[in-house]
C-alpha positions as CSV (number, residue, x, y, z in Angstrom):
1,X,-62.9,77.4,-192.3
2,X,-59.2,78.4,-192.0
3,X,-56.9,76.1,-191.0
4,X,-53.6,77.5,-189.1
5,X,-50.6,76.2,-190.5
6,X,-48.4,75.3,-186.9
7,X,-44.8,75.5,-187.3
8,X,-43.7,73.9,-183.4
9,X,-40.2,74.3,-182.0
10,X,-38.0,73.1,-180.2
11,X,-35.8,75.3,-177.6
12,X,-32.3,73.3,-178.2
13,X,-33.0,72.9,-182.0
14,X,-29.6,73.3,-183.0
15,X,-27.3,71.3,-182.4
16,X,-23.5,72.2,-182.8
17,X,-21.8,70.7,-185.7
18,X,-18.1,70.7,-185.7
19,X,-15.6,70.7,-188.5
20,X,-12.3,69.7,-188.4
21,X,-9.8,72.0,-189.6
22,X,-6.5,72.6,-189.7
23,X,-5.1,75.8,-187.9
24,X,-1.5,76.9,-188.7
25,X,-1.2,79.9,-186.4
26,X,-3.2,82.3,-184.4
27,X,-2.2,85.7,-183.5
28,X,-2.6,86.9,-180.6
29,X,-5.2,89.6,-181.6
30,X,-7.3,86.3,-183.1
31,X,-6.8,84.8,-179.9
32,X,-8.1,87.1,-177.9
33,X,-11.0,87.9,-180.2
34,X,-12.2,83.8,-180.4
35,X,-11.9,83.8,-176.0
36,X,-14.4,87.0,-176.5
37,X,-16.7,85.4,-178.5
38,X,-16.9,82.1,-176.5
39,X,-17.1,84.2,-173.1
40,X,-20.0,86.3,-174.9
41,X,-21.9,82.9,-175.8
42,X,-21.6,81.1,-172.8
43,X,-24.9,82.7,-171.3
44,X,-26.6,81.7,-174.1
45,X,-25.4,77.7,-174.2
46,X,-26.0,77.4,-170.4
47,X,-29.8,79.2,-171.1
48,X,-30.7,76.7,-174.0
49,X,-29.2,73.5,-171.6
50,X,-32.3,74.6,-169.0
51,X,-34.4,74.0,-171.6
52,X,-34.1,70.0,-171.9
53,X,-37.4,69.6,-170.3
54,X,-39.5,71.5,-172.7
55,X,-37.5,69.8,-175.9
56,X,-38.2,66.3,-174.9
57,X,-42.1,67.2,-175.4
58,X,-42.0,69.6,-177.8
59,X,-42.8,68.6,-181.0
60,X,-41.0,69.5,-184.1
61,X,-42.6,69.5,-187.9
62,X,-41.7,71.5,-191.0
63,X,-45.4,72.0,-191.7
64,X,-48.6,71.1,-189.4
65,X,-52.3,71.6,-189.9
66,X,-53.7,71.6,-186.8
67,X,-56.7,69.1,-186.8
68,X,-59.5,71.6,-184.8
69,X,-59.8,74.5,-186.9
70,X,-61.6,76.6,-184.4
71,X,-58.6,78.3,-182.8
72,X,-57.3,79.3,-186.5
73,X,-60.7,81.2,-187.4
74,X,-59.2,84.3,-187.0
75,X,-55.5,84.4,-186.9
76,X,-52.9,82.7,-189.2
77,X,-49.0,82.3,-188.6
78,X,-46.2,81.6,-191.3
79,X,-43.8,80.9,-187.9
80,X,-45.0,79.7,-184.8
81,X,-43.8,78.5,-181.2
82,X,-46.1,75.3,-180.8
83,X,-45.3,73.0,-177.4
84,X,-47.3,70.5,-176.3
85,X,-47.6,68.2,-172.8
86,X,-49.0,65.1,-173.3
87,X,-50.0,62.1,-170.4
88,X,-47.6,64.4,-167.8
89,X,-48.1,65.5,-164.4
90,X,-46.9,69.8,-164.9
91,X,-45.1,70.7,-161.5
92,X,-43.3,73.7,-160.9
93,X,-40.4,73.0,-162.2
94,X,-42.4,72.6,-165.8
95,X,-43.7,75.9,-165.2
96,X,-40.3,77.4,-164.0
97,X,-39.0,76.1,-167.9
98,X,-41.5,77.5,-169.7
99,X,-41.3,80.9,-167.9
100,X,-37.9,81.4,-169.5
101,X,-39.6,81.4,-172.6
102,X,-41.3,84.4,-174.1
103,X,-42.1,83.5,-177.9
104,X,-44.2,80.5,-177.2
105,X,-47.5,80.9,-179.4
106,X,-49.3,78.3,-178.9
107,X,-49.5,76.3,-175.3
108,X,-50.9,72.4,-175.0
109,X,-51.8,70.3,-172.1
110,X,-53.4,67.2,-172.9
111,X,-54.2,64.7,-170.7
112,X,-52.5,66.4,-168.2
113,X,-52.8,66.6,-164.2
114,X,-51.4,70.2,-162.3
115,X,-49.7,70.1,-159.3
116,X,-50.9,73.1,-156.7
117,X,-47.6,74.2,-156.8
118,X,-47.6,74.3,-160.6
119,X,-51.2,75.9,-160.6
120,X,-50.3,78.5,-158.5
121,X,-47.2,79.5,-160.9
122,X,-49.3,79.9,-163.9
123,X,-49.9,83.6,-163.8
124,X,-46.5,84.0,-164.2
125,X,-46.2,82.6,-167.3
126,X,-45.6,85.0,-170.6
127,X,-49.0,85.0,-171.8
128,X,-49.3,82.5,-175.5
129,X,-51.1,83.5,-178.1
130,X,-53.0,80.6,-177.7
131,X,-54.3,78.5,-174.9
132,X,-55.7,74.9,-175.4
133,X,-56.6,72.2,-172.7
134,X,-57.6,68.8,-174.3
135,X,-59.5,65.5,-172.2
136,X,-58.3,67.5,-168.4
137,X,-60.5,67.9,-165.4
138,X,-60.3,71.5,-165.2
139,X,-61.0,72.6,-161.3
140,X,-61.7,75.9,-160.1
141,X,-58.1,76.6,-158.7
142,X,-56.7,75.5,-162.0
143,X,-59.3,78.0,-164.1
144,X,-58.9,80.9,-162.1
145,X,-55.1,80.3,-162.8
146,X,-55.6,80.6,-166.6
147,X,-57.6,83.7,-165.7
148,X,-54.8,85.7,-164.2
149,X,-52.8,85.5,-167.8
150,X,-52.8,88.8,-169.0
151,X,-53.2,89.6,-173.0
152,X,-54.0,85.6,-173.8
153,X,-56.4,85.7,-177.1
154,X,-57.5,82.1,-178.0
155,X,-58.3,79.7,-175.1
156,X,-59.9,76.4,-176.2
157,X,-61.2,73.7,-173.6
158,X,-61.5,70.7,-175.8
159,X,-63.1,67.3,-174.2
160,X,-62.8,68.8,-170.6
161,X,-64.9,68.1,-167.5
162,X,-65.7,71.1,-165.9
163,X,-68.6,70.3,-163.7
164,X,-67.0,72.5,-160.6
165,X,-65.8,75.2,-162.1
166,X,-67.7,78.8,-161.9
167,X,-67.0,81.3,-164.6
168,X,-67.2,84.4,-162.6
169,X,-63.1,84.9,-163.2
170,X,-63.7,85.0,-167.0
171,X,-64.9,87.9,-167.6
172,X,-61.2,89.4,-167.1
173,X,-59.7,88.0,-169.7
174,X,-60.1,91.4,-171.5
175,X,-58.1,90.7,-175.1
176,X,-59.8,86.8,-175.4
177,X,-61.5,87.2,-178.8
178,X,-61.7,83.1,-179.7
179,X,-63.2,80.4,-176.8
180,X,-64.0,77.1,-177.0
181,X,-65.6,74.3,-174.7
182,X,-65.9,72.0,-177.6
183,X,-67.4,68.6,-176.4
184,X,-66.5,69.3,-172.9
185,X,-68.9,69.0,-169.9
186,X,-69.6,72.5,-168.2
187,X,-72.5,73.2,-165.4
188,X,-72.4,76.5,-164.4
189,X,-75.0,78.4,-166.4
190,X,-73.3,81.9,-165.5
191,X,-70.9,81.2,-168.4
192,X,-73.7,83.0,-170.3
193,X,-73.4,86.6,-168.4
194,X,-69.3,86.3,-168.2
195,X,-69.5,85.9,-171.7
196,X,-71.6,89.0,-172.0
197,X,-68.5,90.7,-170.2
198,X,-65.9,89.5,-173.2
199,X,-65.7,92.6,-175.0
200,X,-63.3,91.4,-178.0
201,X,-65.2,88.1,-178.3
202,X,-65.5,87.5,-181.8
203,X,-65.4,83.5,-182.1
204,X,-67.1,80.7,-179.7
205,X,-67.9,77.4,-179.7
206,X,-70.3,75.0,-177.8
207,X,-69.7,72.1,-180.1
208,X,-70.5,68.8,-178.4
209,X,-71.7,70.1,-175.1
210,X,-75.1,69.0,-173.8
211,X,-74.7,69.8,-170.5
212,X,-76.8,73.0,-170.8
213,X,-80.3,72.7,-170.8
214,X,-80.9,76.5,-171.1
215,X,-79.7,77.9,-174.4
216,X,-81.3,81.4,-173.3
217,X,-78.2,82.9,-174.4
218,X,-78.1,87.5,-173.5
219,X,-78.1,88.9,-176.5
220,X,-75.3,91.2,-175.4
221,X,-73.2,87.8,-175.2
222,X,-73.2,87.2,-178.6
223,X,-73.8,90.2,-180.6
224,X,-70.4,90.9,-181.3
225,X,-69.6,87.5,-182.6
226,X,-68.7,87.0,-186.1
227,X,-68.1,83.2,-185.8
228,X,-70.4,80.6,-183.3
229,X,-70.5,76.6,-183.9
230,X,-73.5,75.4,-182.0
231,X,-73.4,72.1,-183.7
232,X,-74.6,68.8,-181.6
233,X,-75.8,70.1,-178.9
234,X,-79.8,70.4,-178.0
235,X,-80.4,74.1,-179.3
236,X,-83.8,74.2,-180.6
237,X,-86.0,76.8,-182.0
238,X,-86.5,78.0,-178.9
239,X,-82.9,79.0,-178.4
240,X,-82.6,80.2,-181.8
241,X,-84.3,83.5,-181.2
242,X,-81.8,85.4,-179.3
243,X,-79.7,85.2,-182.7
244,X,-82.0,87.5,-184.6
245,X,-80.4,90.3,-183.6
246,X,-76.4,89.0,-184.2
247,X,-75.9,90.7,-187.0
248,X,-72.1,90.9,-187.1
249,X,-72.4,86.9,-187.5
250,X,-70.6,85.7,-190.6
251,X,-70.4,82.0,-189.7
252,X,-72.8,79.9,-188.1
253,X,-72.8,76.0,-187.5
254,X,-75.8,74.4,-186.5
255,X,-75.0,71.0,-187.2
256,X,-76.9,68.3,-186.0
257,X,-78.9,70.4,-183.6
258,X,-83.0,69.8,-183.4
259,X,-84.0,73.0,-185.2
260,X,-86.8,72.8,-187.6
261,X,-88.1,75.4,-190.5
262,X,-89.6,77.2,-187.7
263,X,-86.4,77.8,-185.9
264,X,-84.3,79.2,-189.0
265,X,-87.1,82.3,-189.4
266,X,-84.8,84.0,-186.8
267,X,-81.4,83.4,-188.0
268,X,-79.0,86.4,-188.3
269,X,-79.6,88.0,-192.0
270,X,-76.1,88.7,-192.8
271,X,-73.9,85.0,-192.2
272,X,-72.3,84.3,-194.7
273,X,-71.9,81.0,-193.8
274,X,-74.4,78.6,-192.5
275,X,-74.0,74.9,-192.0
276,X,-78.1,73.1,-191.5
277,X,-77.0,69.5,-192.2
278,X,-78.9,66.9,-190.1
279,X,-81.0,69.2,-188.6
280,X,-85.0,69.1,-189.0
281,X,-84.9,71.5,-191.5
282,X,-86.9,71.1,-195.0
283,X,-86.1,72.1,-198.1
284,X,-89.3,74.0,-197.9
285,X,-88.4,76.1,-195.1
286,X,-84.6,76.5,-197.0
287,X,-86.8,78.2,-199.4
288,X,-87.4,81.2,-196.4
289,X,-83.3,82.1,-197.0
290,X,-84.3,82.7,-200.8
291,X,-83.8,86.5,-200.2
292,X,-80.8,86.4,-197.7
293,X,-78.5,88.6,-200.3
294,X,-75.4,87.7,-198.2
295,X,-75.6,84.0,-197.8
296,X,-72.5,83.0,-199.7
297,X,-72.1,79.1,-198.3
298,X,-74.3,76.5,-197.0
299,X,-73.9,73.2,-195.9
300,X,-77.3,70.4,-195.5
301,X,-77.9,66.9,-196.1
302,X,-80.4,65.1,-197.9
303,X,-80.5,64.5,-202.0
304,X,-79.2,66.9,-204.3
305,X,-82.6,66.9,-206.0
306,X,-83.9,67.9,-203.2
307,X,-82.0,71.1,-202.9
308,X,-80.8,71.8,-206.4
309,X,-83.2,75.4,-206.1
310,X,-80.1,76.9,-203.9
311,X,-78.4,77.7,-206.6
312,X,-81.0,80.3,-207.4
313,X,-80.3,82.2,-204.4
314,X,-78.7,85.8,-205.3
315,X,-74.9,85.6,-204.2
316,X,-74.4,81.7,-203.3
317,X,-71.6,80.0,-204.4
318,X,-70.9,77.2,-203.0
319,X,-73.8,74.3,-201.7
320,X,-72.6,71.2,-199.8
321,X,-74.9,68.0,-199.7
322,X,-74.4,65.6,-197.0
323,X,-75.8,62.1,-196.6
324,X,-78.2,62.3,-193.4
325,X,-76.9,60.8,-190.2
326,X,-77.5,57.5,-189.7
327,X,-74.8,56.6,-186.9
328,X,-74.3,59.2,-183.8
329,X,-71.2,61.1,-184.6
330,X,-68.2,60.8,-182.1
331,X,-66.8,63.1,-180.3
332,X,-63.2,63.6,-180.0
333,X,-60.8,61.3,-178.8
């Protein structure tokens, strides 16, 4: 797992520094030339004074590894724009701000509540790179907002209820090739077919969410991913089978699902990656993925005695042991 190195911003982050200095004479040529330059910048000092709003929230660090590493699967950034609302009420006025500003990267709102004014505005916006929502109730208005912004690529709904919403409007988001609904509480099971519409969808996660009972996923919604994280929710072996056929998936996470040795016979034969720990699995029915030539990682949890035979596999190089669960995990805060 990569994680993206966030470099935020701030829009006023320089401030002018004045030295004193001595002048002993201008001429008039000079003079002229210095009123040119100050005329020529004064657009550019009013522009950054509008921006007082976002500053205040933004935050501003040398070098930031973003905790959730989800949104970095696919994409990493020397520079980056990074803001972040936390605990705010976003009215127009927010929206108005960060229209003004086309290199933002990377968009938060946490905790945050949307005016209808503010809703409505949000197609406007310059699309970010990245779109994440954290511990919001997302309603329908508010979705089909973030619908209407053209070219966005990463949208990530972390901890969010969104028990009214209906995913019809998702299958336009065209260029969306990462999506998330980690741990958040989602009721509309025609997610699955908008999915299926998500032509560029390379990486998605369902991490946390047991609100869906059917895990009958089309296969046509997943065979183009390379990256899904199905860990703690109720997928059994069952909902296992529609993954046979994934076979662009390089890294799968099945952490602390029910599966057993019977559910793992249809796992995709080309990951790469494969996270089993505190699942039902044995190291018996491990011993199935003996002649998986492309398994490279895997992650389960037991005794290392237990599973020392994994180094035998053809290409594996790295095995991680974890101790079996003995608390219930929680989820994010």
């Amino acid at each position: 797992m990569i994680l993206w190195s966030l470099r935020s911003f701030r829009c006023s982050n320089m401030k002018t520094r004045y030295t004193k200095r001595t002048v002993l004479s201008f001429s008039i040529p000079a003079t002229f030339a210095l009123l040119w330059i100050v005329i020529s910048l004064s657009p550019i000092l009013s522009r950054r004074a509008s921006f007082s709003e976002i500053e205040e929230r933004a935050k501003r660090v040398d070098t930031h590894e973003y905790a959730h590493p989800f949104l970095a699967t696919f994409k990493v950034f020397d520079e980056i724009g990074y803001v972040e609302y936390d605990g705010k009420e976003i009215g127009l006025s927010d929206i108005q701000n960060l229209s003004q500003y086309d290199e933002i990267e990377v968009l938060h709102f946490s905790r945050c509540t949307f005016t209808p004014d503010a809703i409505a505005a949000i197609p406007g916006l310059p699309s970010p790179f990245g779109l994440i929502l954290s511990d919001s109730e997302i309603s329908p208005e508010l979705f089909t907002s973030i619908c209407s912004l053209e070219g966005i690529v990463e949208i990530e709904f972390l901890s969010c209820s969104m028990e009214t919403v209906s995913f019809e409007n998702l299958s336009t988001l065209k260029e969306l090739e990462s999506l998330s609904f980690a741990y958040s509480v989602i009721s509309d099971t025609a997610l699955h077919e908008s999915i299926k519409e998500l032509t560029n969808l390379h990486a998605l996660s369902f991490r946390g969410v047991n609100s869906i009972d059917d895990w009958e996923i089309p296969h046509e919604a997943i065979a183009r991913l390379r990256f899904l994280d199905m860990s703690n929710t109720n997928l059994d072996d069952q909902g296992c089978k529609v993954m046979a056929r994934c076979h662009n998936l390089q890294t799968l996470i099945l952490q602390g699902t029910p599966i057993s040795d019977e559910g793992i016979r249809y796992l995709p034969s080309r990951v790469n990656e494969l996270n089993l720990s505190r699942t039902q699995v044995s190291p018996e029915g491990l011993k199935q993925l003996g002649c998986r030539n492309y398994l490279c990682s895997i992650t389960v949890s037991g005794s290392e005695s237990d599973f020392s035979f994994l180094w035998d596999f053809p290409n594996i190089e790295s095995v991680s042991i974890s101790p079996p669960l003995t608390t219930p995990e929680i989820p994010y805060q």
